[in-house]
VOGU-3710 file (C-alpha; in Angstrom, 3 decimals, decimal comma):
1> xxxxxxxxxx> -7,128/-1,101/-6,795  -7,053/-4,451/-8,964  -9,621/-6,633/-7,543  -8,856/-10,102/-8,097  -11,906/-11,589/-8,460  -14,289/-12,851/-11,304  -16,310/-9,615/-12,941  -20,268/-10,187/-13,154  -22,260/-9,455/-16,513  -19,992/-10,941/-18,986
11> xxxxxxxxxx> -22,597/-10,785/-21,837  -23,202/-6,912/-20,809  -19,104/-6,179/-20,656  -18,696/-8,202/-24,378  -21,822/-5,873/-25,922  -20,001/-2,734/-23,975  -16,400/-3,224/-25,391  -17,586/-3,967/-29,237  -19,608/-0,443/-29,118  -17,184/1,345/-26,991
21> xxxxxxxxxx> 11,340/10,060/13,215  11,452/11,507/9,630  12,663/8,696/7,726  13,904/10,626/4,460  14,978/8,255/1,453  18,571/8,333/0,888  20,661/7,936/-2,053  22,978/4,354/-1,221  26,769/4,765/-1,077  29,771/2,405/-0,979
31> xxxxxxxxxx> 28,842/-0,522/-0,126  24,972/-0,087/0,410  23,988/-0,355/-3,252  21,027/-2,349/-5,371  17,784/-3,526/-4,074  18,500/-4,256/-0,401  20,152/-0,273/0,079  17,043/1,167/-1,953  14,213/-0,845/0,337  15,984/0,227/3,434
41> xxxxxxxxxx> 14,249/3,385/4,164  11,251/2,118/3,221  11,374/-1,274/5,598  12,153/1,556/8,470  9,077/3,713/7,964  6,784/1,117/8,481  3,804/2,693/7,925  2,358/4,962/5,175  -0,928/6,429/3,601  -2,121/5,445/0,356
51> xxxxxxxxxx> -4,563/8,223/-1,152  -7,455/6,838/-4,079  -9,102/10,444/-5,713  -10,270/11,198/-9,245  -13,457/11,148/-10,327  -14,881/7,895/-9,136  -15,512/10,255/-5,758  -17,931/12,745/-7,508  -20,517/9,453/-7,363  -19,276/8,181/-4,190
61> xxxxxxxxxx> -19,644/4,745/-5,174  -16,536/2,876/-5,231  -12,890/3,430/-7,339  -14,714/0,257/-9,310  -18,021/1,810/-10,155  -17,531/2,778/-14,056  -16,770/-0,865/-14,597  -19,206/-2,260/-12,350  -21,881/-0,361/-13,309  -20,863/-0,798/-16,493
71> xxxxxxxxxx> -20,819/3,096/-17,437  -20,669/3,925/-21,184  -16,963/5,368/-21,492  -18,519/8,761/-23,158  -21,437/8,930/-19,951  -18,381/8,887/-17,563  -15,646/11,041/-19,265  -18,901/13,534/-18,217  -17,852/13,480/-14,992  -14,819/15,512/-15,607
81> xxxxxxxxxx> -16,789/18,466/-16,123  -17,691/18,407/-12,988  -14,169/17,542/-11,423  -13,681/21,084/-9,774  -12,426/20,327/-5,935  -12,916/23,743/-4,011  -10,759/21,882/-1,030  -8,093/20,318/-2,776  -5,534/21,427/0,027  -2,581/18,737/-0,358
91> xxxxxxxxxx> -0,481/20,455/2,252  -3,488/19,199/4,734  -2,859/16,068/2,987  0,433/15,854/3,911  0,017/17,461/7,261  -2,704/14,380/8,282  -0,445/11,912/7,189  2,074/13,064/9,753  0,310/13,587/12,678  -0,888/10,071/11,776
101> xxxxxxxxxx> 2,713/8,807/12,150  3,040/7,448/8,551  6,155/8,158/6,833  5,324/7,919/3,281  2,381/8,659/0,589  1,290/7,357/-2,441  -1,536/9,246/-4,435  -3,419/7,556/-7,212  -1,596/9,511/-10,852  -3,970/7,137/-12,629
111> xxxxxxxxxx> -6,575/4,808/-11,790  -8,348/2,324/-13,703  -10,588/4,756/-15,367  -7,719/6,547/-17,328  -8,481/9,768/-16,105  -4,845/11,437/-15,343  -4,692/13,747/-12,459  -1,239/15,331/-13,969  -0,097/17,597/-16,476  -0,257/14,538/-19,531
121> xxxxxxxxxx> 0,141/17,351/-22,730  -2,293/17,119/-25,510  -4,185/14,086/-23,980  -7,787/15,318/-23,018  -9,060/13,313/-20,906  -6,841/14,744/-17,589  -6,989/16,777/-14,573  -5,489/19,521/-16,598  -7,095/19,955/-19,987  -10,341/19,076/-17,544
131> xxxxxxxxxx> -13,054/21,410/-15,483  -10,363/21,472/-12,999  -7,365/22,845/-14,744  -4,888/21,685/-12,265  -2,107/19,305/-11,888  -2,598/17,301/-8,727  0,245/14,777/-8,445  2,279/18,143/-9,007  0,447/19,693/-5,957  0,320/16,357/-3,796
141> xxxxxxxxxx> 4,233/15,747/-5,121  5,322/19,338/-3,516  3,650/19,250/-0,137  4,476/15,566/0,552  8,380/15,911/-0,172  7,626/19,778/2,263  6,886/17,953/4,903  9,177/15,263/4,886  7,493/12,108/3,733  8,166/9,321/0,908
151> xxxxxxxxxx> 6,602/10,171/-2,204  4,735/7,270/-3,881  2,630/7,459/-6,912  0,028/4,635/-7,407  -0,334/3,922/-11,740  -2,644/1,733/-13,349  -1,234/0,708/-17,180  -4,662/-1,508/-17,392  -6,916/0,956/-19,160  -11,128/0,123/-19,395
161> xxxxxxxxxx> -11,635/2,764/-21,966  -9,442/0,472/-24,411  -11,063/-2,509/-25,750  -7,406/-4,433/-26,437  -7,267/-4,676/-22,687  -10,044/-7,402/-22,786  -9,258/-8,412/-26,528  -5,647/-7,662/-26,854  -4,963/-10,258/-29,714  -8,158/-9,117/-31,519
171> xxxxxxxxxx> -8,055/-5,476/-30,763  -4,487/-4,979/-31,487  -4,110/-1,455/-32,164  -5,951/-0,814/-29,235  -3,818/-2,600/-26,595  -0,838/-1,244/-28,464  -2,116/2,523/-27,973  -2,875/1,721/-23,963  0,879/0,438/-24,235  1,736/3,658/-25,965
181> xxxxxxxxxx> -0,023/5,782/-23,165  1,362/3,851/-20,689  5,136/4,232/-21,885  4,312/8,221/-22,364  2,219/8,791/-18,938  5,389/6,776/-17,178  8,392/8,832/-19,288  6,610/12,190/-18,125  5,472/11,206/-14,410  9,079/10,126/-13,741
191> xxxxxxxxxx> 11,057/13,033/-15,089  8,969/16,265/-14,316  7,865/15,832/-10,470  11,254/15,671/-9,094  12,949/12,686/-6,812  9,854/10,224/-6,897  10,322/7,441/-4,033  7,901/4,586/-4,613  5,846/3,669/-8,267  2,865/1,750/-7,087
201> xxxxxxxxxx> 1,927/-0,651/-10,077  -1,982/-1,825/-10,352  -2,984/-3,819/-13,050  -0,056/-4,041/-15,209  0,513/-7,612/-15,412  0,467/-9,736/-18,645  -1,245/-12,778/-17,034  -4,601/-10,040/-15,879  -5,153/-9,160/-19,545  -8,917/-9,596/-19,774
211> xxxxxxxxxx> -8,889/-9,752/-15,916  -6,900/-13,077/-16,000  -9,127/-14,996/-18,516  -9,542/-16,095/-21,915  -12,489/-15,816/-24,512  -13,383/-18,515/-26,735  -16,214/-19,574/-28,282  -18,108/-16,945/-26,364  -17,456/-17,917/-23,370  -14,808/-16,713/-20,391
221> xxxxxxxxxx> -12,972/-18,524/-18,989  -10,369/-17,578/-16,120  -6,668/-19,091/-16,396  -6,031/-21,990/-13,466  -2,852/-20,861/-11,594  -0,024/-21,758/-13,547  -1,618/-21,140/-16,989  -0,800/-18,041/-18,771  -1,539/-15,390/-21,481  -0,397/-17,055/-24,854
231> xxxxxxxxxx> -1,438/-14,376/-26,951  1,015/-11,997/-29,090  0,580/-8,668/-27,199  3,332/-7,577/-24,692  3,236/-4,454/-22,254  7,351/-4,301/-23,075  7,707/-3,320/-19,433  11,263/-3,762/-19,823  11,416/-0,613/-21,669  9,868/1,072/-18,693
241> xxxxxxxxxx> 12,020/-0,440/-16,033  14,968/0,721/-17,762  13,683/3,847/-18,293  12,395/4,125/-14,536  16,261/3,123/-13,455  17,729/5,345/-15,635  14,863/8,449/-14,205  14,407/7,425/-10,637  17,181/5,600/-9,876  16,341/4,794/-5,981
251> xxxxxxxxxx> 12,818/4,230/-7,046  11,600/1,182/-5,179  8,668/-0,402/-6,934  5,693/-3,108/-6,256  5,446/-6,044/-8,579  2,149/-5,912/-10,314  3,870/-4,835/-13,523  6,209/-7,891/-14,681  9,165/-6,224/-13,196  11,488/-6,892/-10,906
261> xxxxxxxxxx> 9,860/-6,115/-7,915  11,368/-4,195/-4,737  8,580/-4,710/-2,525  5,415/-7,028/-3,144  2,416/-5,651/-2,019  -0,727/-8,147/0,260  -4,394/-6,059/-0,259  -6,769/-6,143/2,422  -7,034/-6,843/6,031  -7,738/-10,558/5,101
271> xxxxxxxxxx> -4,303/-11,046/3,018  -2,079/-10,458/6,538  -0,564/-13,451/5,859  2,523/-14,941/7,473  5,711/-13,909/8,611  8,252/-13,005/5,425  11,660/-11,460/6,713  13,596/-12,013/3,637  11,135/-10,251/0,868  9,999/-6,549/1,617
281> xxxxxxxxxx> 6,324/-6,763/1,621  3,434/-4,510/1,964  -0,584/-4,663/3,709  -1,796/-2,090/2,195  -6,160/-2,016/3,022  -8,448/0,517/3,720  -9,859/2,698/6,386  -13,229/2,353/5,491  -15,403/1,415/2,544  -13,977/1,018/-0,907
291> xxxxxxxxxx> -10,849/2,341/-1,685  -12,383/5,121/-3,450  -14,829/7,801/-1,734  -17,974/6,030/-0,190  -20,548/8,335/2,043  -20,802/7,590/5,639  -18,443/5,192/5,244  -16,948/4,912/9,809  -13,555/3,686/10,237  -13,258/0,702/12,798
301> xxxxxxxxxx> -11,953/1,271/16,100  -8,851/2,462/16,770  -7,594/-1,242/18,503  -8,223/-2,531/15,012  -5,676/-0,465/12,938  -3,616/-0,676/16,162  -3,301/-4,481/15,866  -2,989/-4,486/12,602  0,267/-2,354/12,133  1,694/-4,778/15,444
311> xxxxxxxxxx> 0,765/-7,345/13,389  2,391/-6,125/10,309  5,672/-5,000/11,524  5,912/-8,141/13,343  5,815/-10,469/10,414  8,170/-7,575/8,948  5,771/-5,669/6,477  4,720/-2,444/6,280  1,182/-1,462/6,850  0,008/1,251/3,636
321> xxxxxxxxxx> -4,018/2,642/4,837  -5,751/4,395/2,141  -8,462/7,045/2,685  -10,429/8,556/-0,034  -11,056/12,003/-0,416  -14,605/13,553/-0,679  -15,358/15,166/-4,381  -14,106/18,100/-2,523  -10,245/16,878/-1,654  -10,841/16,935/1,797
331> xxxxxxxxxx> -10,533/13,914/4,009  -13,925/12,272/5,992  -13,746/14,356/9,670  -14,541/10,718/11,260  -11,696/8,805/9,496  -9,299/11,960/9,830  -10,052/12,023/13,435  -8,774/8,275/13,658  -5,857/8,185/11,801  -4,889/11,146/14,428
341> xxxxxxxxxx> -5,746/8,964/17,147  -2,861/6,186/15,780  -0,405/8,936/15,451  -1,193/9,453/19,390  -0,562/5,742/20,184  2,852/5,791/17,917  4,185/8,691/19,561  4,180/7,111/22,635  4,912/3,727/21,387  6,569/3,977/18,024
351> xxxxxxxxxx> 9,553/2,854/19,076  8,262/-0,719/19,026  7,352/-0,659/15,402  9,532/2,316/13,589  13,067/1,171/12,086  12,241/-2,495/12,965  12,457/-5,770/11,942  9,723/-8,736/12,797  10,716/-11,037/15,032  12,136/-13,045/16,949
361> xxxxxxxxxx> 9,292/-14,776/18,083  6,683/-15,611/15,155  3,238/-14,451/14,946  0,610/-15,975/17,015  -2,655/-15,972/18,777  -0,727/-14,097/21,526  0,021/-11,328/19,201  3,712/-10,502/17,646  7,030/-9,024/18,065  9,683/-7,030/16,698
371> xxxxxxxxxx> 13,098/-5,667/17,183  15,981/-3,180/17,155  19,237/-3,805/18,487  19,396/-5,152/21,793  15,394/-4,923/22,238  12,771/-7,280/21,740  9,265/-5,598/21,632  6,456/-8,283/22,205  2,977/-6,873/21,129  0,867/-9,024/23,593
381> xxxxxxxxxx> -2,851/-8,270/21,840  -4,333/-11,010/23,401  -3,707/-12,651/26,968  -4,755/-16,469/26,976  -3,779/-16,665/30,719  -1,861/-15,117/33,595  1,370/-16,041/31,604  2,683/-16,075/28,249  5,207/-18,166/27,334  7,715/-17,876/24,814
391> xxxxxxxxxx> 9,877/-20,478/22,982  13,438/-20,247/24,079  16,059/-18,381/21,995  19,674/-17,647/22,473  20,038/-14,806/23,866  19,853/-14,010/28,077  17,298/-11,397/28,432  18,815/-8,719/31,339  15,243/-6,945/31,706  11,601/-6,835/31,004
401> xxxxxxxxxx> 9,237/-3,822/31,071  6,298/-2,567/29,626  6,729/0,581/27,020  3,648/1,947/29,244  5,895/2,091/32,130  4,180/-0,700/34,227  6,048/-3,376/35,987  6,882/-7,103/33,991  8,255/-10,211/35,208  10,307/-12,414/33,569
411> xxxxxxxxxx> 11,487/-15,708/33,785  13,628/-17,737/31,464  14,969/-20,972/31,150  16,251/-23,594/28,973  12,305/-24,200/27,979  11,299/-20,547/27,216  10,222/-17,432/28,277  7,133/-16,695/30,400  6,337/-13,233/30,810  3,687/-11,746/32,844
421> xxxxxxxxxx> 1,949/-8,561/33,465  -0,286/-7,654/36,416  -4,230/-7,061/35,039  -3,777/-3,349/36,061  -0,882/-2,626/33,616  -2,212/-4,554/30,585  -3,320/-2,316/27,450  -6,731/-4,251/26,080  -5,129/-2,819/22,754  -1,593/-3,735/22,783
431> xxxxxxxxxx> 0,699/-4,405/25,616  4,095/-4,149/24,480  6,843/-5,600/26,349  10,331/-4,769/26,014  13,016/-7,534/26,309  16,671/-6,172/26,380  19,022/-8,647/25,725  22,741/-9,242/26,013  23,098/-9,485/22,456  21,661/-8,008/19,347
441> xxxxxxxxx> 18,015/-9,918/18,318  18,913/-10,117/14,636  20,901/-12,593/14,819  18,625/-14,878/16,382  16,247/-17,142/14,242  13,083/-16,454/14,352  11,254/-19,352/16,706  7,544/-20,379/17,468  5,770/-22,889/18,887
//
């Protein structure tokens, strides 16, 4: 993942770069065409698993550590030597996602690091001219589309190993090989794994060359918001995106690559945000640890991911939770165990969050809600009373119930809703209360208080 922050060591980084419910995608019809047809599967999954593996796991310290530490790029192209996973299963992969209840992957082609994990010809420095002699988006492309889920591939254009990344006016040639590599890796990832569903951008925008700063006179400086890269290299994404429309033409793509976007994506549990019902967004955070494989590294209980994806889906976002692999492909026990434990809760109470929309009633300390037809599902994850009450809306409600099967009373009036739940039925993770209304909730405007 991009980290958005200012790096640390600036004199050390300047010395280093000058020696150095199976929801399968359909293809839109008729009427449902363009951007709105292409999201829809996608909005109705809900809930997905991103996947961060390549060699950054062998040291266990973070998708981040070559830059961080500052490795020499020769010292860490080392590490592909020893790049052999004895466990790379991606059919158990693909099998954990779904008992997890996500309905789509997305698997890291190309981090950061430049190290490809695909077939990328005469190029060394891959999975396949590697120790490891194997093509794993073609392996994690086969037994993610087997058993039924979106097929995502996460791709980082923003190279470290290339010097024009942080000096792309003064190391011209250099940026304009990454942009070469980057035009290649994209031409040959979208025609030779098949229908690809998502492209997950990282690190592809014009404005983060140099990590979003200038240099001058020696020093860095980071660009205010609003100011922008004036220099004379350009990434000519448009040359990709109509290459990727021409490819994948019900590809549905992030926006960190100056492209129209399809879906923008909100990292880390802190970046929840509000509710957004008219652009297809994305939380996409981690289960533990950095994104990359960390030791020991214990998920959080299972009411926090719980909450989360209720919280999510109610301000009408997805939820994408990465995992990291060990060196040896296969998945922590402890954090495997967990996202088991959420596939549990959603098949009992997916219903609430699967193939709908957020709203009516807007986030709040109470919790959330979301809809389908007729049904209003209100997540209560926290009670501040015997009652909560609801802003009014337009709409009679005919019932109330809890999903758990435990009684609810309701009672509405020109003033709101109040809703209650006897102690004994309440879920200390989620109670979810099901409103079924005389008239279909999406065409009621989201209220709050």
């Amino acid at each position: 993942m991009t980290k958005k922050r200012i790096p640390h060591l600036l004199s050390a980084v300047l010395l280093g770069l000058l020696t150095a419910l199976p929801l399968r995608p359909a293809v839109a019809q008729g009427a449902e065409s363009g951007q709105e047809a292409r999201i829809k599967w996608w909005r109705d999954a809900r809930f997905g698993m991103f996947i961060h593996w390549g060699l950054y796991a062998i040291p266990g310290r973070g998708e981040w550590m070559m830059w961080n530490e500052q490795v020499p790029v020769s010292e860490y192209a080392k590490l592909a030597g020893q790049f052999k996973p004895a466990s790379f299963t991606p059919d158990a992969w693909a099998e954990l996602a779904k008992e997890a209840g996500m309905k789509y992957m997305v698997f890291t082609a190309r981090h950061h690091d430049g190290f490809a994990m695909f077939d990328d010809g005469a190029n060394p420095f891959s999975s396949v001219k590697t120790a490891a002699k194997r093509d794993f988006v073609a392996g994690y492309v086969k037994a993610a589309r087997k058993a039924g889920m979106g097929v995502g591939l996460y791709y980082s254009p923003m190279d470290w190993r290339f010097p024009g990344y942080f000096f792309p006016d003064m190391y011209r040639d250099s940026a304009v090989a990454m942009r070469e590599q980057y035009h290649r890796q994209m031409k040959k990832l979208l025609s030779n794994y098949g229908k690809i569903d998502i492209l997950w951008f990282d690190g592809g925008e014009t404005d983060w060359l140099n990590f979003g700063a200038d240099w001058g006179m020696a020093t860095w400086t980071k660009r205010t918001e609003g100011q922008h890269y004036k220099g004379g290299f350009d990434w000519e994404h448009g040359k990709v995106h109509a290459m990727m429309r021409r490819l994948q033409p019900q590809i549905v793509i992030n926006g960190r690559a100056d492209m129209a976007e399809d879906f923008h994506a909100r990292e880390g549990d802190a970046a929840l945000g509000g509710f957004d019902n008219r652009h297809p967004w994305e939380l996409c955070t981690t289960i533990a640890g950095a994104w990359g494989y960390q030791p020991n590294m214990q998920p959080k209980p299972l009411k926090h991911y719980i909450q989360l994806l209720a919280n999510a889906a109610g301000r009408d976002g997805n939820l994408l939770l990465n995992v990291g692999p060990r060196p040896d492909g296969q998945v922590d026990p402890a954090q495997a165990e967990r996202l088991r434990e959420i596939g549990r809760w959603l098949g009992k109470y997916g219903e609430s969050i699967y193939e709908t929309r957020g709203g009516p009633f807007l986030p709040g300390e109470y919790g959330a809600s979301t809809h389908r037809g007729n049904t209003v599902y209100v997540h209560v994850l926290k009670w501040q009373g015997e009652k909560l009450v609801l802003p009014a809306i337009p709409a009679k409600v005919l019932s109330a119930a809890t999903l758990a099967g435990g009684k609810a009373d309701v009672a509405q009036s020109a003033d709101g809703i109040e809703l209650s739940v006897p102690s004994g039925s309440r879920d200390d993770i989620d109670t979810i209360i099901a409103l079924q209304l005389d008239s279909p909730a999406a065409g009621i405007e989201p209220v709050g208080k």
